[in-house]
N, C-alpha and C positions, 0 to 999 in steps of 0.2 A: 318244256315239260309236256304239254300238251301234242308236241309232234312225236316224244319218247312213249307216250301212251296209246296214238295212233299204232305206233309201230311194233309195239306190244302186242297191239288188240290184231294186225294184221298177221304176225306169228301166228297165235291163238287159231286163228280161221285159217291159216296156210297148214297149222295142223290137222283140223277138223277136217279139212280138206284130204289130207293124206289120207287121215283114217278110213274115210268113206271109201277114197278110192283101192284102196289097199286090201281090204276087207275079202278079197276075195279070191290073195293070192295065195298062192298052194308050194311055190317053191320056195326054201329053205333060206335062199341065197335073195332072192327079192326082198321075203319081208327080214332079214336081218337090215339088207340097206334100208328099207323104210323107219325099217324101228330105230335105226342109226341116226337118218333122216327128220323125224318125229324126235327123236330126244333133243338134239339140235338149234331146233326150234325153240323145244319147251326151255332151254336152257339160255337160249337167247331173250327168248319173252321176261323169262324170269329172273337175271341181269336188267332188264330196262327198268322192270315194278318195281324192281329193289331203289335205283339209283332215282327213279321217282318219288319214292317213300322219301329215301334222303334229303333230297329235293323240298319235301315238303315239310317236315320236320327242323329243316333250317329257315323255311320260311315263316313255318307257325311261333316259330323262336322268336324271329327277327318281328315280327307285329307285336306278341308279346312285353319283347324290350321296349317295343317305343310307345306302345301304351302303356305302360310305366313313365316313361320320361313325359310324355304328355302328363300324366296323372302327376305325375312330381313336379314338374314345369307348371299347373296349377297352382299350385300350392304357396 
């Protein structure tokens, strides 16, 4: 999980990074590929957060259960 959010977070900056450079293109044909380029990314990045959420929402589940079963296993 923590290397899906590395690679998130390197999207993220591999965009910023377009941005910056891009910023100062004038032909029509450049920045659509950048822009094609930039969405790409963003859509990758945002595939990983997602499957990270997931990720963690079965995990917040899975301690939940067994704190229950510990709690009951008391008893």
């Amino acid at each position: 999980m923590i290397g899906d959010l590395k690679a998130a977070l390197e999207s993220i900056k591999i965009v910023s990074d377009l941005l910056k450079t891009n910023k100062s293109i004038t032909n029509h044909k450049a920045i659509d590929d950048a822009i094609g380029e930039v969405t790409d990314k963003l859509i990758s990045a945002r595939g990983i957060i997602s499957s990270c959420q997931e990720k963690q929402e079965i995990l917040t589940k899975r301690i939940v259960d067994l704190e229950k079963d510990l709690v009951l296993g008391d008893n």
